[in-house]
Structure formats: C-alpha cells, structure tokens
NUMAR-634524 format. One line per 10 residues: number of its first residue (from 1); their letters; for each residue z, y, x of C-alpha. Coordinates in Angstrom, 1 decimal, decimal comma, always signed. Layout:
NUM = a = Z/Y/X | ...
% end
This chain:
1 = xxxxxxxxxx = -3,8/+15,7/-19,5 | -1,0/+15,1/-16,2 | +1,2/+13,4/-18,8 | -1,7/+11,0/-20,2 | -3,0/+10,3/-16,5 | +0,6/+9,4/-15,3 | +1,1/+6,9/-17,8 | -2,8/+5,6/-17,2 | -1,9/+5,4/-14,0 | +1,4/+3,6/-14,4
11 = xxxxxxxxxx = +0,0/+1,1/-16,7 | -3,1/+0,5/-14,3 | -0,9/-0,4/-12,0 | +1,6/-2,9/-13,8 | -1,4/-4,7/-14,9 | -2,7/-4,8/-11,5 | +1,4/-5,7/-10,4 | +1,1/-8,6/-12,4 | -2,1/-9,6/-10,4 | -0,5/-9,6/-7,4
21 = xxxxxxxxxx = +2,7/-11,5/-8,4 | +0,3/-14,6/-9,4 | -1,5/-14,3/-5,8 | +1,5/-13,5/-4,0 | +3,5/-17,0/-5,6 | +0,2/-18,6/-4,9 | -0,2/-17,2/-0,6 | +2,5/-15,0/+0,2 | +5,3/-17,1/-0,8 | +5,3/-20,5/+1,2
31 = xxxxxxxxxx = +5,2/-18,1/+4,6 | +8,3/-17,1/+3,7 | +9,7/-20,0/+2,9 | +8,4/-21,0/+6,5 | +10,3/-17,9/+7,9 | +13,3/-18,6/+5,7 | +13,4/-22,2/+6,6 | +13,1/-20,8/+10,8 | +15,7/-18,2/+10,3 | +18,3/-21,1/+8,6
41 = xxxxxxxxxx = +17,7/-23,1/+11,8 | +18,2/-20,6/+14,4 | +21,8/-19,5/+12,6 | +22,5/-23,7/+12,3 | +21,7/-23,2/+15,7 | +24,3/-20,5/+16,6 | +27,2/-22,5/+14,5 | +26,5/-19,7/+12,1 | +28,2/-20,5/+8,2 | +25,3/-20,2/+5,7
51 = xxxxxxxxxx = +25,3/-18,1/+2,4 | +26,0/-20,6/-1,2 | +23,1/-19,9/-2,8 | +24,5/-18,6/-6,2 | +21,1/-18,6/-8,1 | +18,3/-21,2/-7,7 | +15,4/-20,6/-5,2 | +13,2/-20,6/-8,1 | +15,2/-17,9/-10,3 | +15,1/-16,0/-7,2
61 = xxxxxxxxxx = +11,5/-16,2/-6,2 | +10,0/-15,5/-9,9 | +12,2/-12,6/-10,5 | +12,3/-10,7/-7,1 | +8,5/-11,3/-7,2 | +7,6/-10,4/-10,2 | +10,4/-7,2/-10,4 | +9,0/-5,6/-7,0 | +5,1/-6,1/-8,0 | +5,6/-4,5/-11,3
71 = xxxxxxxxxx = +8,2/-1,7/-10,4 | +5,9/-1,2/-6,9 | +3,0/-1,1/-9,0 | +4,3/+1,4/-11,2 | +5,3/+4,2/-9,1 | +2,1/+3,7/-7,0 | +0,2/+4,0/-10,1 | +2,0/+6,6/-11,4 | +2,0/+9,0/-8,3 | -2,2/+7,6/-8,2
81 = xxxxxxxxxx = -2,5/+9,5/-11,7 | -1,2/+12,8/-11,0 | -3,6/+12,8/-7,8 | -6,0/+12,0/-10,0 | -5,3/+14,8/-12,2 | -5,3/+16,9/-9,3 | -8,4/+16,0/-7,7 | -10,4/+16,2/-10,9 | -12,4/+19,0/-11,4 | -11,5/+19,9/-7,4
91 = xxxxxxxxxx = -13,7/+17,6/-5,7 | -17,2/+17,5/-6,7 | -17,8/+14,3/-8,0 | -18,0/+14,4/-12,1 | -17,7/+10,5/-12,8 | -14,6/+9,9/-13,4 | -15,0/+6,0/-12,3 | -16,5/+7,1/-9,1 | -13,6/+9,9/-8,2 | -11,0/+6,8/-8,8
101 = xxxxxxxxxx = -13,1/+4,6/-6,5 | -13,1/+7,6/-3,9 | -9,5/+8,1/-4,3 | -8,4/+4,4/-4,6 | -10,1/+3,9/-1,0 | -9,0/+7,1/+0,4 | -4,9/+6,5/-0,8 | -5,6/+2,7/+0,9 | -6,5/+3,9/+3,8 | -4,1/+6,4/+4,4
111 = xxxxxxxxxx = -1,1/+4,3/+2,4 | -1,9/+0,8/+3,2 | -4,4/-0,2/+5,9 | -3,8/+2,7/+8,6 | +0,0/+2,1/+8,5 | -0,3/-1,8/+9,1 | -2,4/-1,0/+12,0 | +0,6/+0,2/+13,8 | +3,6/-1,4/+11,6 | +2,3/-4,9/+9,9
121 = xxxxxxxxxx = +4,4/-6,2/+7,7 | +6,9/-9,2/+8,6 | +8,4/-12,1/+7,0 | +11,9/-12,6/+7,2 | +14,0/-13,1/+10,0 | +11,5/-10,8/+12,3 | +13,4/-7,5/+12,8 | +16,8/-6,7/+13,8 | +19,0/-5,5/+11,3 | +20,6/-2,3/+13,2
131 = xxxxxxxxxx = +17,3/-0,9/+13,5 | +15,9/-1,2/+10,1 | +16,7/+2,7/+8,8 | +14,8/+3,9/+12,1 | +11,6/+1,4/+11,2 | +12,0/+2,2/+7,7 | +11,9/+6,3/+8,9 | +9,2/+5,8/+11,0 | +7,1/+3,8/+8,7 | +7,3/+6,4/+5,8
141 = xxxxxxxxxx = +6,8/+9,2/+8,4 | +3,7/+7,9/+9,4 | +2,5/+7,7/+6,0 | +3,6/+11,1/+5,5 | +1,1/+12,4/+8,4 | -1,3/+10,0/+7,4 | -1,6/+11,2/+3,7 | -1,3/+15,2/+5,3 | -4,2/+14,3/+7,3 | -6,3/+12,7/+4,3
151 = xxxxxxxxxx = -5,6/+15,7/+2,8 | -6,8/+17,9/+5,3 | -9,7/+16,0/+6,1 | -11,1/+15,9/+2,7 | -10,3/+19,3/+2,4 | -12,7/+19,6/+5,5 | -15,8/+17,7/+3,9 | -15,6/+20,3/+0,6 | -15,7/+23,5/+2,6 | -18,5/+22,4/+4,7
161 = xxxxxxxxxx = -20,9/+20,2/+2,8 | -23,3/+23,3/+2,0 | -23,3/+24,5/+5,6 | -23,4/+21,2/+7,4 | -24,7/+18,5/+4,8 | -22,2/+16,3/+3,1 | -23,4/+13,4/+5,9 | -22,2/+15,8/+8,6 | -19,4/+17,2/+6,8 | -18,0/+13,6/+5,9
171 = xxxxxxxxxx = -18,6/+12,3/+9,6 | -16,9/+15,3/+10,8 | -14,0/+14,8/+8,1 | -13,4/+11,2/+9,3 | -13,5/+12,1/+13,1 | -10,9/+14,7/+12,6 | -8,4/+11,8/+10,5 | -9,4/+9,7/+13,2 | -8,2/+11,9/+16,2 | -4,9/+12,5/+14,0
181 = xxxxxxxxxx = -4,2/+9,1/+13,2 | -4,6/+8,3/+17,0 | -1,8/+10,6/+17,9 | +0,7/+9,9/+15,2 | +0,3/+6,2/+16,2 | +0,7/+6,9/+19,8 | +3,8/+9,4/+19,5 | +6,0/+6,8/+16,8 | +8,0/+4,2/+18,3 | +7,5/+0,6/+19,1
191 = xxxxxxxxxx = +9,3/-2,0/+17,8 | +8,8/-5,7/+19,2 | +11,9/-7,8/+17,7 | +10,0/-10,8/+16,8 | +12,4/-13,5/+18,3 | +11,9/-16,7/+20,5 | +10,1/-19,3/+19,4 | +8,9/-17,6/+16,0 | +5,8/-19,5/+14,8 | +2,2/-17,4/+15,4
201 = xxxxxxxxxx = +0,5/-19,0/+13,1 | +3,4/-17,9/+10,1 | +3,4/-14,5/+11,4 | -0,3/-14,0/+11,2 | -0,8/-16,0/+7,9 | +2,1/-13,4/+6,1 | +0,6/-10,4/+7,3 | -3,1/-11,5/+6,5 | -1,5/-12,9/+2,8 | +0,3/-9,1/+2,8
211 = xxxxxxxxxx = -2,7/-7,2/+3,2 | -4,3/-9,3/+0,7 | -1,9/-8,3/-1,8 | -2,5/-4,6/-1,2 | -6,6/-5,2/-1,6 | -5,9/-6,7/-4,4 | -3,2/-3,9/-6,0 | -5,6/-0,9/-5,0 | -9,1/-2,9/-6,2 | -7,2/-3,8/-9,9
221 = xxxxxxxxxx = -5,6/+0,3/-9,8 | -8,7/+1,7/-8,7 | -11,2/-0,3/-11,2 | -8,9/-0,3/-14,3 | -7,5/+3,0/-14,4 | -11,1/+4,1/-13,8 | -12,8/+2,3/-16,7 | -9,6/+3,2/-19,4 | -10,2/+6,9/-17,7 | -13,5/+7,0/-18,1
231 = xxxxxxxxxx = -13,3/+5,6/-21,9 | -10,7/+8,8/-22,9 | -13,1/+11,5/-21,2 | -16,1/+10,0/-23,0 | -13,9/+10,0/-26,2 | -12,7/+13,8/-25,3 | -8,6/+12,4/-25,7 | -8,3/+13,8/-22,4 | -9,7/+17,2/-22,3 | -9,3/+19,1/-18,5
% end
C-alpha cells in the first residue's frame, strides 16, 4: 500500500505542479520581472558589467517554471503519500477524502503558511547573497519544529478526545502548536536585507502571488489525491 500511495501522491502533485506553473506565468512572473528589471538598474548604477544572456528570457522562464513546479510538486506529493499511509488507520477518521483534506490543511499550515509568517518569500534582488545558507538553515529549521509540533499536537487531540471531547481536545491541540510556534519564531533570527528604494507594492504583490501558488498546490494535492484515493479503497486495489 506505501508504494501505491507514494506514487498517488507524486502524481497528485505533478498534476497539481502543472497547475501552478500556468498561474504562476499568469501572477507570479511579471513581479519578477519587475524585481529583475530593479536589480539590473541598481548594478547599471554601481558601473557593474551585466551577464550575456546565453538563452532567451522566454526559454528561461518556461523551463525553470515549469521544471521547479513539477519536480517541487513531486517530492511534496510524494513525502504527502507516505504521511498518508501513515496516518491511515491511526487517526480516526475512516474517509479517506476527509483524512487527505485534514492532512493537506494540517502539512499547509505547518509547511507553508506558518513559515511565511516569519520568512515570506522574496523576489529577486531582496537578500544578500553571503547570508543565504544561514536563511536557508533557518527556514528549513523552522519547518522542522513546525512539522514536530503538528505532530505532537495532533498526537494530543487523539489521546484526549474521550476524556475531554474532541472540541476541547482540538482547542487544546491548537493552543499547544500555537504557544510552540510562538517561540520558534521568536528565538530564529531576523533578516531585513531588502535594499533602498525596493518598490512596496512589488514586494507585497510577489509574496501575495507566492502564497497563492501554495493554496493552489496543496488545494489540487489535497482534492486529487483524495478522490483517486478514495476510488482504489472503494475498488479494494489498496488494501491496509
């Protein structure tokens, strides 16, 4: 069943990639030619020499786009599948369409939303190259304790639904991922490198077109891999 949920998963995913690469050419990608266009001017600026451009800007906006949705898409489907696989049959909710909503809004939360809370995402020529390993670190630490404390929490809510009500129990769950998010936010670095004169409009239209991107990832992974899910268990090709 892992094997058959990992490639559901993967699949989900590349569908969902390919969804985001159309909406992503459509919002995401004239805010970085904005940023782009900024970050040629400063260096024209400085006297700096700029790069030849060895493949057109075309060539190099379909294929990095569409590579990095679909290869994105993939692992995050894939790693979605063997939670899945490990979930089911654990937490006590039998549909399988409803666990994959459950999980799909749990992993967003914890993967995606909490994360750009304290690191949104930034279009080019925001962040200062020396520094990017200990942003990259940080950002992937957070997650780290962010997924932990999912874990934790849900754990939580299953031990004490009987005893306290699943109302209680979940309240009690969140306030817990709350308190820990809180702290992991407040103990990780800072980083403020956006530079002089960088447009606030562009920065707040790429993250807003960013998080857009991951709604629309998880909503495609979570929906689709639920209803092709749901189809094998009805059918009995998966069996648990």
């Amino acid at each position: 069943m892992t094997r058959i949920l990992l490639i559901r998963g993967m699949l989900a995913d590349v569908v969902a990639g390919f969804f985001v690469f159309a909406l992503a050419r459509w919002i995401g990608e004239p805010q970085v030619e904005r940023a782009i266009a900024f970050e040629t001017s400063m260096d024209r600026a400085k006297g700096e020499a700029l790069e030849p451009e060895t493949v057109s800007g075309k060539v190099q906006r379909n294929l990095r786009l569409l590579t990095g949705t679909v290869v994105y898409g993939a692992a995050v489907g894939g790693i979605f599948g063997l939670v899945f696989a490990f979930a089911y049959g654990r937490i006590r909710i039998p549909d399988p369409r409803m666990l994959s909503a459950v999980l799909t809004g749990l992993g967003f939360v914890a993967v995606v939303l909490v994360p750009t809370l304290k690191y949104p995402a930034n279009p080019p020529s925001v962040g200062n190259s020396e520094t990017i390993g200990v942003r990259t670190g940080a950002f992937f630490l957070q997650i780290a304790f962010l997924l932990a404390a999912m874990v934790i929490a849900v754990q939580i809510e299953h031990r004490l639904a009987d005893r306290l009500g699943g109302w209680n129990a979940s309240l009690l769950a969140a306030v817990i991922f709350v308190i820990v998010t809180a702290m992991v936010a407040n103990v990780l670095p800072e980083f403020d490198e956006v530079p002089s004169g960088f447009p606030g409009t562009l920065m707040w239209k790429f993250r807003i077109a960013a998080l857009k991107m991951q709604v629309l990832m998880w909503s495609v992974l979570g929906s689709f891999f639920g209803g092709v899910v749901n189809r094998d268990f009805g059918s009995r090709r998966l069996h648990v």
